[in-house]
Predicted model as a PDB file, atoms N, CA, C, CB and O in Angstrom, pLDDT in the B-factor column:
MODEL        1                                                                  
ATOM      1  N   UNK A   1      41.714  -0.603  28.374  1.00 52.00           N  
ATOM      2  CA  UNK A   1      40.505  -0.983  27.671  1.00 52.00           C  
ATOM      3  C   UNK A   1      40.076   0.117  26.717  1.00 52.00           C  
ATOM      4  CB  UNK A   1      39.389  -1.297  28.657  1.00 52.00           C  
ATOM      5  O   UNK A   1      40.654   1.192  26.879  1.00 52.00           O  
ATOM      6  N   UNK A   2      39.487   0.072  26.090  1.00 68.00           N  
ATOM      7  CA  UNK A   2      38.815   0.761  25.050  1.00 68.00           C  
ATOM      8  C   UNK A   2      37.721   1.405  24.973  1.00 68.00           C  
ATOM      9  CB  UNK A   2      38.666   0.170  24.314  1.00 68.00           C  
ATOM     10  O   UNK A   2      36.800   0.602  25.115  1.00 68.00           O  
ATOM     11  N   UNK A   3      37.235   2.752  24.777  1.00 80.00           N  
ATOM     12  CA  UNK A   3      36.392   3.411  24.872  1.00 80.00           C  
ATOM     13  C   UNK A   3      34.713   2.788  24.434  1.00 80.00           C  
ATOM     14  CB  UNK A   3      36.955   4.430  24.212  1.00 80.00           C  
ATOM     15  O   UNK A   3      33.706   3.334  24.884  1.00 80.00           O  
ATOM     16  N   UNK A   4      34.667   1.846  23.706  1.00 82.00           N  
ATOM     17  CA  UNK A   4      33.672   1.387  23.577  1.00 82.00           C  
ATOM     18  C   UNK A   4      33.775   0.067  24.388  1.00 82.00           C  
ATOM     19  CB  UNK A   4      33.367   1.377  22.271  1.00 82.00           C  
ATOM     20  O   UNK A   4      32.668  -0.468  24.344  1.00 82.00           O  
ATOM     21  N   UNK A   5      34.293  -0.373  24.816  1.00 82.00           N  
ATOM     22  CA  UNK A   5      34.166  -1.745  25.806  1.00 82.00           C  
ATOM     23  C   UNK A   5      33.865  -0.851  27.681  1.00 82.00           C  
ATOM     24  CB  UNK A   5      36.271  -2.973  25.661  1.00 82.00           C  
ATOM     25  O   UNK A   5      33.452  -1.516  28.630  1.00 82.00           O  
ATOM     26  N   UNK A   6      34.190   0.669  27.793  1.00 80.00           N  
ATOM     27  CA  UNK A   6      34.183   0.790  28.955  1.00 80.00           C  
ATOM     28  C   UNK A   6      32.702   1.158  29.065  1.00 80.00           C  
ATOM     29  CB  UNK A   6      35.222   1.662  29.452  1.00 80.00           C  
ATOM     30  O   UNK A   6      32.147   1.218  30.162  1.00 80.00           O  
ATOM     31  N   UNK A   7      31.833   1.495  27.475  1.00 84.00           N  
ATOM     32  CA  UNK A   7      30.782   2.019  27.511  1.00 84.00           C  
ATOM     33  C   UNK A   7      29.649   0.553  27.808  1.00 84.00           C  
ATOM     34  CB  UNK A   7      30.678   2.950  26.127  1.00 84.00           C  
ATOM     35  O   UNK A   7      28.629   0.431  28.486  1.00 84.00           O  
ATOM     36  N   UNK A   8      30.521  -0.509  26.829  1.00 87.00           N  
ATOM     37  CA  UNK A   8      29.329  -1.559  27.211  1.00 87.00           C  
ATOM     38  C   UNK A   8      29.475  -2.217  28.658  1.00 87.00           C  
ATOM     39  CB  UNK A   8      29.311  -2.838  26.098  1.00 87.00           C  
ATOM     40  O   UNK A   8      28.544  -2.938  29.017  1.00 87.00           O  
ATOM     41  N   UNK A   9      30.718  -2.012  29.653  1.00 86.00           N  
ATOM     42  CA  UNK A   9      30.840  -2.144  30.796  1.00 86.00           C  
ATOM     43  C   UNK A   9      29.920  -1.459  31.701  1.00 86.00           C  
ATOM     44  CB  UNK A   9      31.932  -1.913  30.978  1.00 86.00           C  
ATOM     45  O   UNK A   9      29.345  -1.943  32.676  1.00 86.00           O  
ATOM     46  N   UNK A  10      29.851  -0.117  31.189  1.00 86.00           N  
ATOM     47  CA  UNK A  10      28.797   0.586  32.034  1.00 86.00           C  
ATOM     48  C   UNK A  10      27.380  -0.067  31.320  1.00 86.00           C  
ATOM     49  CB  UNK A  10      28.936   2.474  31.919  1.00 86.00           C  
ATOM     50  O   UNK A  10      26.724  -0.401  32.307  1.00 86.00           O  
ATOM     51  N   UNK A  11      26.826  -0.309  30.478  1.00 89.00           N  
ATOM     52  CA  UNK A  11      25.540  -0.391  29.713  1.00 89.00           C  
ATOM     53  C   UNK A  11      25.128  -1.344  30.596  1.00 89.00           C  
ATOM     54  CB  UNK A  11      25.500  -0.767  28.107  1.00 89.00           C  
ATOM     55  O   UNK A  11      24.152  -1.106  31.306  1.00 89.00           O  
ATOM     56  N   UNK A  12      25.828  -2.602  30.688  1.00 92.00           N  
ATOM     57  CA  UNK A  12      25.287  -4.018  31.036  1.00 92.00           C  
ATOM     58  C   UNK A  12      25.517  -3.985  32.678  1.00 92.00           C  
ATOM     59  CB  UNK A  12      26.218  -5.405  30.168  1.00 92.00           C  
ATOM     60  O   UNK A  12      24.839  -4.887  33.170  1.00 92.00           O  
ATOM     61  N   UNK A  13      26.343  -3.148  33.825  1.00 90.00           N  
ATOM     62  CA  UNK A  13      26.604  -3.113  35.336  1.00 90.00           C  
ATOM     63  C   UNK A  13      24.838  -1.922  35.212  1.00 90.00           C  
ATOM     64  CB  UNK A  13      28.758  -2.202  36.043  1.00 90.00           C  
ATOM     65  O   UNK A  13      23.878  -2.207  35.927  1.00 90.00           O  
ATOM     66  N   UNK A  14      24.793  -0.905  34.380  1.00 92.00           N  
ATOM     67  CA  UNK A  14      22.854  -0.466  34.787  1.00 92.00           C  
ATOM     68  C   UNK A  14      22.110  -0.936  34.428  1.00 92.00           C  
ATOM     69  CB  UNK A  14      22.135   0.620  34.490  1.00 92.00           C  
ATOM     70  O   UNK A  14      20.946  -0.567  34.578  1.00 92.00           O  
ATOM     71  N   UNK A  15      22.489  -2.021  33.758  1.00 93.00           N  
ATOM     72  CA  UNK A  15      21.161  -2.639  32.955  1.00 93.00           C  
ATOM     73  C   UNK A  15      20.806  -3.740  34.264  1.00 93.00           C  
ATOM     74  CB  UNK A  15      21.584  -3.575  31.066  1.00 93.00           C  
ATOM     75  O   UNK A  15      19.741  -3.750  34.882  1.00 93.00           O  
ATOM     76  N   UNK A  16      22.032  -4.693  34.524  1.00 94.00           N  
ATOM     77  CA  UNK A  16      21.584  -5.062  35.901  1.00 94.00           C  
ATOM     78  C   UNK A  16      21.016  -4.701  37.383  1.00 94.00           C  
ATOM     79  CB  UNK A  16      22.246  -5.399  36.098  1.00 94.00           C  
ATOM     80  O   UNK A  16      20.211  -5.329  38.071  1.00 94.00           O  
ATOM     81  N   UNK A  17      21.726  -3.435  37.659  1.00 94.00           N  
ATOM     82  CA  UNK A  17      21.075  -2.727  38.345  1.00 94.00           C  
ATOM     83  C   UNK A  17      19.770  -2.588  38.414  1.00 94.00           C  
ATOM     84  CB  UNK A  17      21.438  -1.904  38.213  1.00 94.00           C  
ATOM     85  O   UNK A  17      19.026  -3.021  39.293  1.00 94.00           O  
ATOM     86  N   UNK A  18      19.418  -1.795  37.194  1.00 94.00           N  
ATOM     87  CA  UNK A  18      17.656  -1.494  36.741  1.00 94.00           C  
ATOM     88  C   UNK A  18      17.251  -2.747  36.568  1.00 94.00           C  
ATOM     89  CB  UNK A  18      17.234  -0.575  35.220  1.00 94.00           C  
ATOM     90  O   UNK A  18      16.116  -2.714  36.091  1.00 94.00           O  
ATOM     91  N   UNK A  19      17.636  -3.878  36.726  1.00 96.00           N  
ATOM     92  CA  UNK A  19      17.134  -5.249  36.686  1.00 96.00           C  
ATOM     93  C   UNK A  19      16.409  -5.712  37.848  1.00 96.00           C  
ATOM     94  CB  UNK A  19      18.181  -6.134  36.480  1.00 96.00           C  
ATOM     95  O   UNK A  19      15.229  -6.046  37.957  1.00 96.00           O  
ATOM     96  N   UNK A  20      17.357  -5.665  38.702  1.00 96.00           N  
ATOM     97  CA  UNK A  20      17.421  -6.025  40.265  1.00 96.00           C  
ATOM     98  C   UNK A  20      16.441  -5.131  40.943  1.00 96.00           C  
ATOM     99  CB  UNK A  20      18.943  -5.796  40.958  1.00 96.00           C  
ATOM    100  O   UNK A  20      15.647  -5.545  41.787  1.00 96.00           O  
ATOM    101  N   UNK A  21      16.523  -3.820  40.527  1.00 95.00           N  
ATOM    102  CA  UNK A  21      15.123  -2.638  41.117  1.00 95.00           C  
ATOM    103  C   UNK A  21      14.148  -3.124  40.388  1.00 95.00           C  
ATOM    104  CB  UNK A  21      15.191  -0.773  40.779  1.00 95.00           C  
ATOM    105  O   UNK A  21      13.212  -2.651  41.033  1.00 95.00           O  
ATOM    106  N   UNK A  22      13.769  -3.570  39.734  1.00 96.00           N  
ATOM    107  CA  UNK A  22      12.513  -3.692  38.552  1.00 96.00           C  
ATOM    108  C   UNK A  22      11.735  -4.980  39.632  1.00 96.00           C  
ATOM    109  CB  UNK A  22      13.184  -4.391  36.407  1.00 96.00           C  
ATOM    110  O   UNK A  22      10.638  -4.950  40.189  1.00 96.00           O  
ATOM    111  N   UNK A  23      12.871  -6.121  39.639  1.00 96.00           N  
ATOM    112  CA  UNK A  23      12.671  -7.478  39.489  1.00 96.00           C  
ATOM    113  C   UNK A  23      11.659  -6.962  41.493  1.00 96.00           C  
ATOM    114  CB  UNK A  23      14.644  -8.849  39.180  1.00 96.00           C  
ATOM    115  O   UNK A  23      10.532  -7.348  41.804  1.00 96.00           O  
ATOM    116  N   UNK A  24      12.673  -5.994  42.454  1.00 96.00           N  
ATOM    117  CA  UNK A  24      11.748  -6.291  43.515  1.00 96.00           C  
ATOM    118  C   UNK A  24      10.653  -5.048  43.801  1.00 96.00           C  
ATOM    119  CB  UNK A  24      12.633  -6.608  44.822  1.00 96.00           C  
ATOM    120  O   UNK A  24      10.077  -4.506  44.744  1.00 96.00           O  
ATOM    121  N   UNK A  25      10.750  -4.980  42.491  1.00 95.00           N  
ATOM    122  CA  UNK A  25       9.224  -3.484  42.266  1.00 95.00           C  
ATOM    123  C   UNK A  25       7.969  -5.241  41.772  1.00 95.00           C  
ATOM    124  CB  UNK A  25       9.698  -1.410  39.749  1.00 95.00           C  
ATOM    125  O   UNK A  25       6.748  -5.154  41.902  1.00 95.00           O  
ATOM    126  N   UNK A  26       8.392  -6.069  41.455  1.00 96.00           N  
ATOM    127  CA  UNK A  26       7.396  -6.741  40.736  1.00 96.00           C  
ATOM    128  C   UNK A  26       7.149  -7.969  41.937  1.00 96.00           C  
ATOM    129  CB  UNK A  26       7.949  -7.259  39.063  1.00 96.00           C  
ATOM    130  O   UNK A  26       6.087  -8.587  42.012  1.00 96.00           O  
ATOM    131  N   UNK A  27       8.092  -8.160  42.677  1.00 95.00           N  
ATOM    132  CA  UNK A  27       8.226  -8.790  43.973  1.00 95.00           C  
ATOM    133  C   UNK A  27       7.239  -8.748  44.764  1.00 95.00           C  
ATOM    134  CB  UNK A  27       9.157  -8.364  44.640  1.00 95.00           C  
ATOM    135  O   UNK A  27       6.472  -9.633  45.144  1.00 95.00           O  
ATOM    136  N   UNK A  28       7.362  -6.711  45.190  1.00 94.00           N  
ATOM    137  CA  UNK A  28       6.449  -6.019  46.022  1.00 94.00           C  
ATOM    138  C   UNK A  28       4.943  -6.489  45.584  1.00 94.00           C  
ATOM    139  CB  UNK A  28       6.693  -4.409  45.876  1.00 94.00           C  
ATOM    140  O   UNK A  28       4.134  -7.030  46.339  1.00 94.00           O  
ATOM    141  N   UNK A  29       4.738  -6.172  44.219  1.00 95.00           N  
ATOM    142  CA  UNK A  29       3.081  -5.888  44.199  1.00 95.00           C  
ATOM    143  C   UNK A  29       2.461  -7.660  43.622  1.00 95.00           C  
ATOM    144  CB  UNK A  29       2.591  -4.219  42.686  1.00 95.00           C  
ATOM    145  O   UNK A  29       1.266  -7.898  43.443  1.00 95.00           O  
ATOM    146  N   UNK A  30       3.459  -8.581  43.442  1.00 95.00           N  
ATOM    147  CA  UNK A  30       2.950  -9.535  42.727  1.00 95.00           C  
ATOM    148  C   UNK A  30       3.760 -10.944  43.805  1.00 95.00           C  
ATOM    149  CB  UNK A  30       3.409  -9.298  40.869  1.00 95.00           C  
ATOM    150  O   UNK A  30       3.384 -12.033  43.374  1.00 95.00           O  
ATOM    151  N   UNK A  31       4.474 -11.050  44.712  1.00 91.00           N  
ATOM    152  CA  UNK A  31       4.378 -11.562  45.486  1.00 91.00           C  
ATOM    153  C   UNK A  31       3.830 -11.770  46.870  1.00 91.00           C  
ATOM    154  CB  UNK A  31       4.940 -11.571  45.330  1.00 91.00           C  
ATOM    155  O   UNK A  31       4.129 -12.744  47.561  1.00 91.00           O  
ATOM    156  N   UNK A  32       3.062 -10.865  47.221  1.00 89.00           N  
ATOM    157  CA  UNK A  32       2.255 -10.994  48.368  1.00 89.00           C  
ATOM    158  C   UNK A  32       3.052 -10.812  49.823  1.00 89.00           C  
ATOM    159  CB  UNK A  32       1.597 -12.383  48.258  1.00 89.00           C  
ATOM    160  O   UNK A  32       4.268 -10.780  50.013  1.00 89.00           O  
ATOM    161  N   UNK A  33       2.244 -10.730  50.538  1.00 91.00           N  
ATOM    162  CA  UNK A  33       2.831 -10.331  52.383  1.00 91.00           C  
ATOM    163  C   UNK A  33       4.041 -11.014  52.713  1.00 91.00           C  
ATOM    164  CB  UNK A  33       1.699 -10.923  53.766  1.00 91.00           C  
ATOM    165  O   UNK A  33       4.945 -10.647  53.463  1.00 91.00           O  
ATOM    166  N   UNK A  34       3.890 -12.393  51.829  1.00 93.00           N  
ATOM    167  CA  UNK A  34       5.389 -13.269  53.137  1.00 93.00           C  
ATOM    168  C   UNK A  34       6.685 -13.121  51.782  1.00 93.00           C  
ATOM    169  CB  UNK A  34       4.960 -16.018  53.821  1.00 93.00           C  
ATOM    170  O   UNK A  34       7.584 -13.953  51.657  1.00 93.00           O  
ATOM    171  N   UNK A  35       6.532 -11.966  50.922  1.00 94.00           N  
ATOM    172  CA  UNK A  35       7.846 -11.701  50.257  1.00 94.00           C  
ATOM    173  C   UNK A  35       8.300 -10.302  50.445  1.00 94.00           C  
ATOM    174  CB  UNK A  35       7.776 -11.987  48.775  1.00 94.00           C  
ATOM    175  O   UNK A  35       9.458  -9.896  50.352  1.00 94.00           O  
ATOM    176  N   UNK A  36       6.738  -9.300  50.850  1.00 95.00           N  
ATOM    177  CA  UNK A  36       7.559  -7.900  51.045  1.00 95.00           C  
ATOM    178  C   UNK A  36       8.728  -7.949  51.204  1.00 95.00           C  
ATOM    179  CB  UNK A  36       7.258  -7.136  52.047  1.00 95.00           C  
ATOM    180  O   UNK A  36       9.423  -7.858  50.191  1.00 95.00           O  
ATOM    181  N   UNK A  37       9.419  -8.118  52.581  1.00 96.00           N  
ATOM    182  CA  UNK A  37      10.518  -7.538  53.076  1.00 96.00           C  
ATOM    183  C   UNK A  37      11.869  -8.040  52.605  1.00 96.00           C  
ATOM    184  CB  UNK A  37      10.427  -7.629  54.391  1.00 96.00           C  
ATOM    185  O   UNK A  37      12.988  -7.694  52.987  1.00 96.00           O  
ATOM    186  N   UNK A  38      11.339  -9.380  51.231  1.00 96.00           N  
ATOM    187  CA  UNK A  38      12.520  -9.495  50.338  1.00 96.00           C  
ATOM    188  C   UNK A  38      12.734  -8.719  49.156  1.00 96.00           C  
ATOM    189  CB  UNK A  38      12.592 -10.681  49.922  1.00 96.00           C  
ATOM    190  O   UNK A  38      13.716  -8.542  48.436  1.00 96.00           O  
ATOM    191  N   UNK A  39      10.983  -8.103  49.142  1.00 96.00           N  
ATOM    192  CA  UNK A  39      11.188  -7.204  47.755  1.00 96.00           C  
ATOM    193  C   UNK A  39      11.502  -5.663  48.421  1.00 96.00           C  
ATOM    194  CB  UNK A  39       9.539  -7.194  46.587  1.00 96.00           C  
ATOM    195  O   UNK A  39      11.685  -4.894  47.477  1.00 96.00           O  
ATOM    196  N   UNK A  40      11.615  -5.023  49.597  1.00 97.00           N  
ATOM    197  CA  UNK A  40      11.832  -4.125  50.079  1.00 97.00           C  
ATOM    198  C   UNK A  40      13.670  -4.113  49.762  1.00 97.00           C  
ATOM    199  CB  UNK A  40      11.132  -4.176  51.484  1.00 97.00           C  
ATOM    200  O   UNK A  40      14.334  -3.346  49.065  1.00 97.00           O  
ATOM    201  N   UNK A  41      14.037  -5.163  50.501  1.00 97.00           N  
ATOM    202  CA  UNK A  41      15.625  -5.413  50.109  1.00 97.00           C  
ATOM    203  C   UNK A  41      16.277  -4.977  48.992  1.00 97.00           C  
ATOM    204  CB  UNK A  41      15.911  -6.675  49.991  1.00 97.00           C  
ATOM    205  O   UNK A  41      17.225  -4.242  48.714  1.00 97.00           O  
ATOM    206  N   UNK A  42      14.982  -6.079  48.105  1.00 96.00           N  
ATOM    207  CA  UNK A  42      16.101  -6.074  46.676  1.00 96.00           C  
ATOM    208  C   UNK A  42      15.913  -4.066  45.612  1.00 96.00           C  
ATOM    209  CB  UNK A  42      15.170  -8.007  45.129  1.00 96.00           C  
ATOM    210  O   UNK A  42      16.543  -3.495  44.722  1.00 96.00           O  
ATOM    211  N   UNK A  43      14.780  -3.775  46.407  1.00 96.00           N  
ATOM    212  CA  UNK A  43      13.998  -2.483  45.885  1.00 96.00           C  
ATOM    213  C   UNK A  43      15.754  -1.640  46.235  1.00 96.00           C  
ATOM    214  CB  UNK A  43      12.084  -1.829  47.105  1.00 96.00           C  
ATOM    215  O   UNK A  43      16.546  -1.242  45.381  1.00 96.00           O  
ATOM    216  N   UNK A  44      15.907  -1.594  47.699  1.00 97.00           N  
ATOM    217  CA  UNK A  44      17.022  -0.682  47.849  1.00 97.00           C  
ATOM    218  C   UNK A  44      18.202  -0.896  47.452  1.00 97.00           C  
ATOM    219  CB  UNK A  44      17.209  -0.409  48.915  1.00 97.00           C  
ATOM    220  O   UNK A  44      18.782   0.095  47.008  1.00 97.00           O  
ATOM    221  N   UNK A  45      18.860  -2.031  47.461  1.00 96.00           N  
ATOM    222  CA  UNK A  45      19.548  -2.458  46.774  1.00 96.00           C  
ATOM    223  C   UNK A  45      19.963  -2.338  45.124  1.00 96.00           C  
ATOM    224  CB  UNK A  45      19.256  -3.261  47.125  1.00 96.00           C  
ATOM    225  O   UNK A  45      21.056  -2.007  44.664  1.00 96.00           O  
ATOM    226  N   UNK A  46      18.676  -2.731  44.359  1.00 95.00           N  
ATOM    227  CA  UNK A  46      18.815  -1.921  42.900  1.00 95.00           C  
ATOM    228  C   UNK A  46      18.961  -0.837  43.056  1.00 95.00           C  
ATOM    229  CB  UNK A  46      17.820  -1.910  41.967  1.00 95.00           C  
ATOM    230  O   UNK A  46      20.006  -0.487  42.508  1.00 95.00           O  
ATOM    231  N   UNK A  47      18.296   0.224  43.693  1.00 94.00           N  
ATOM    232  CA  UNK A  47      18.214   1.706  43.783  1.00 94.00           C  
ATOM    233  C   UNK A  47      19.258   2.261  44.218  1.00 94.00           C  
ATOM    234  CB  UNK A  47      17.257   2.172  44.527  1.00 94.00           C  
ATOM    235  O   UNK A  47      19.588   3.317  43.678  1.00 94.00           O  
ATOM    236  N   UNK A  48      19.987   1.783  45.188  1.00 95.00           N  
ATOM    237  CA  UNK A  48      21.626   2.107  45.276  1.00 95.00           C  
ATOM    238  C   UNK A  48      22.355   1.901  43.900  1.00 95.00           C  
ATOM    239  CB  UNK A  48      22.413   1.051  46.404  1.00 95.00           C  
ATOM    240  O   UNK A  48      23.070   2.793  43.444  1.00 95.00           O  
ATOM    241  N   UNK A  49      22.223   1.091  43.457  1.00 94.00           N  
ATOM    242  CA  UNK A  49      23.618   0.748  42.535  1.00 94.00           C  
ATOM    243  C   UNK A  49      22.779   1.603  41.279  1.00 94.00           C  
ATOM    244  CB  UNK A  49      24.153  -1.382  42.164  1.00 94.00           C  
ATOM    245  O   UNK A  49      23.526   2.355  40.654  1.00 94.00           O  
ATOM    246  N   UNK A  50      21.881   1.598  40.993  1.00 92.00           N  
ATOM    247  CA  UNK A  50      21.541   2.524  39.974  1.00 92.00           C  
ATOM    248  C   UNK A  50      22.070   3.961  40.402  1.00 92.00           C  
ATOM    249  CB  UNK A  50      19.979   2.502  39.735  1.00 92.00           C  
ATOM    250  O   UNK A  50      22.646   4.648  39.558  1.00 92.00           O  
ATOM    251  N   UNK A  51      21.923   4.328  41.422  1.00 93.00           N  
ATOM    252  CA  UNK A  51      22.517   5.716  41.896  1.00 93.00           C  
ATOM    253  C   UNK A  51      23.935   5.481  41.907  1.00 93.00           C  
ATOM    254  CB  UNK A  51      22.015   6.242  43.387  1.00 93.00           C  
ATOM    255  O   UNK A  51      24.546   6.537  41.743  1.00 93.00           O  
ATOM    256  N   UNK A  52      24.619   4.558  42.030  1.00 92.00           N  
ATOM    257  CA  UNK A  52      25.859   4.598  41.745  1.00 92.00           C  
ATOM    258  C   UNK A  52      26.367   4.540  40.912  1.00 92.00           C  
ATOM    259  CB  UNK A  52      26.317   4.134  42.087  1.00 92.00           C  
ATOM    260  O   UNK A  52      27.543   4.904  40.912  1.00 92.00           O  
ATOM    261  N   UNK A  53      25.898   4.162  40.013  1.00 90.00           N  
ATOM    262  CA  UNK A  53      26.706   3.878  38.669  1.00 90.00           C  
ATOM    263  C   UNK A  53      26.167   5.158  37.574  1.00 90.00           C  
ATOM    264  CB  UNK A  53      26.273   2.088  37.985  1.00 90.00           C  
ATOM    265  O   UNK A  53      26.735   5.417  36.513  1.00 90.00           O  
ATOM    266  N   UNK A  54      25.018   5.831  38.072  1.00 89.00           N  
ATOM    267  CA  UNK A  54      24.976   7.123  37.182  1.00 89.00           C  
ATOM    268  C   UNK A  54      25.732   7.914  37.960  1.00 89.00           C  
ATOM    269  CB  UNK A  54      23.547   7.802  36.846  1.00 89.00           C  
ATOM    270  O   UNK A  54      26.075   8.717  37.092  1.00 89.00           O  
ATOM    271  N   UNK A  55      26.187   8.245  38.823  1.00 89.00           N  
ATOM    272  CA  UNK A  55      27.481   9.268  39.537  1.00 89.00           C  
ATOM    273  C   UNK A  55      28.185   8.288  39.054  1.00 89.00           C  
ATOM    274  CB  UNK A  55      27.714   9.723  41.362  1.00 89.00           C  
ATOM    275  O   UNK A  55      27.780   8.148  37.900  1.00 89.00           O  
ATOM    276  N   UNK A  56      29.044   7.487  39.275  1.00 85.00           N  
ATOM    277  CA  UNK A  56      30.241   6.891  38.912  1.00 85.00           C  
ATOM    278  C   UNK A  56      30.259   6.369  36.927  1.00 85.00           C  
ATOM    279  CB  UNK A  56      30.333   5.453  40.138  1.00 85.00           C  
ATOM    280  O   UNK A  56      30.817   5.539  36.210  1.00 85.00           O  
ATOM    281  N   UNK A  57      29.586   7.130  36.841  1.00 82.00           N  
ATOM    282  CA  UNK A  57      29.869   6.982  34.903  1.00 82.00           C  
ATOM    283  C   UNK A  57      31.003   7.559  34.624  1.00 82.00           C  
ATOM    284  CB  UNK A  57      28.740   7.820  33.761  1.00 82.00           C  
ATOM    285  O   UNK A  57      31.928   6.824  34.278  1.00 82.00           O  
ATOM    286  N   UNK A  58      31.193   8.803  34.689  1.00 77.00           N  
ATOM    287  CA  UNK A  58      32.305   9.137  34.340  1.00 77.00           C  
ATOM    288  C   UNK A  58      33.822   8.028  34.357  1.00 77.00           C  
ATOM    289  CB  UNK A  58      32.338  10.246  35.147  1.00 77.00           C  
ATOM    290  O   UNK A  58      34.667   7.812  33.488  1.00 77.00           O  
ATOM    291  N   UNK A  59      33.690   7.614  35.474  1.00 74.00           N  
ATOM    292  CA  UNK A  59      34.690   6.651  35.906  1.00 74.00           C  
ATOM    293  C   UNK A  59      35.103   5.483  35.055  1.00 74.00           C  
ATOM    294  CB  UNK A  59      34.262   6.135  37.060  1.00 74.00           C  
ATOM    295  O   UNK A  59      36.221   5.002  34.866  1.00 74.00           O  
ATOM    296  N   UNK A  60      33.542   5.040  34.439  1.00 67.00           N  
ATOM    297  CA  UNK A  60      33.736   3.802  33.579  1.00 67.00           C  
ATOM    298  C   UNK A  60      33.380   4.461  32.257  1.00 67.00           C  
ATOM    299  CB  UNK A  60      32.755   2.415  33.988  1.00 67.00           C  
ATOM    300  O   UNK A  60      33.635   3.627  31.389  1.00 67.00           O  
ATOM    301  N   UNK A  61      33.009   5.337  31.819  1.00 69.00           N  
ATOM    302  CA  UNK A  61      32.714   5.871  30.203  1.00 69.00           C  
ATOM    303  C   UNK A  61      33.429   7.388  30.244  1.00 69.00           C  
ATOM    304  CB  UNK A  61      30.717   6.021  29.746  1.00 69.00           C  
ATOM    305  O   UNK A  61      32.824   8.448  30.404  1.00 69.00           O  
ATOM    306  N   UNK A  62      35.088   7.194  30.031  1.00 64.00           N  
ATOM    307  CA  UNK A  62      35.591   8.616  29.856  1.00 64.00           C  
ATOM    308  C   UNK A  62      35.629   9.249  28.649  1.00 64.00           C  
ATOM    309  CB  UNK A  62      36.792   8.732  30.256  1.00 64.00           C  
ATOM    310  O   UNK A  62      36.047  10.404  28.570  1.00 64.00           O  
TER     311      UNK A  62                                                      
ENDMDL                                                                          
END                                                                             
């Protein structure tokens, strides 16, 4: 692959990431008591893969 296709590979795998953390940051404060512990989920869940994919850049943008 190509140096600019590995960059928009990485752009659009954090952009989802920071999607998925955003989406259960808005979960938490704007869905109420009987969704917490789905927006707790999706909170760690984004927050992993955002931590993964800024350590694992190198990997996909050499």
């Amino acid at each position: 692959m190509s140096t600019m296709a590995d960059r928009w590979r990485w752009i659009l795998a954090i952009g989802f990431s920071a999607f998925v953390l955003f989406g259960g940051l808005v979960l938490l404060f704007r869905g109420g008591p009987d969704y917490e512990f789905l927006a707790w989920i999706l909170i760690v869940i984004g927050g992993l893969a955002v931590v993964v994919n800024v350590v694992m850049r190198d990997r996909f943008v050499p």
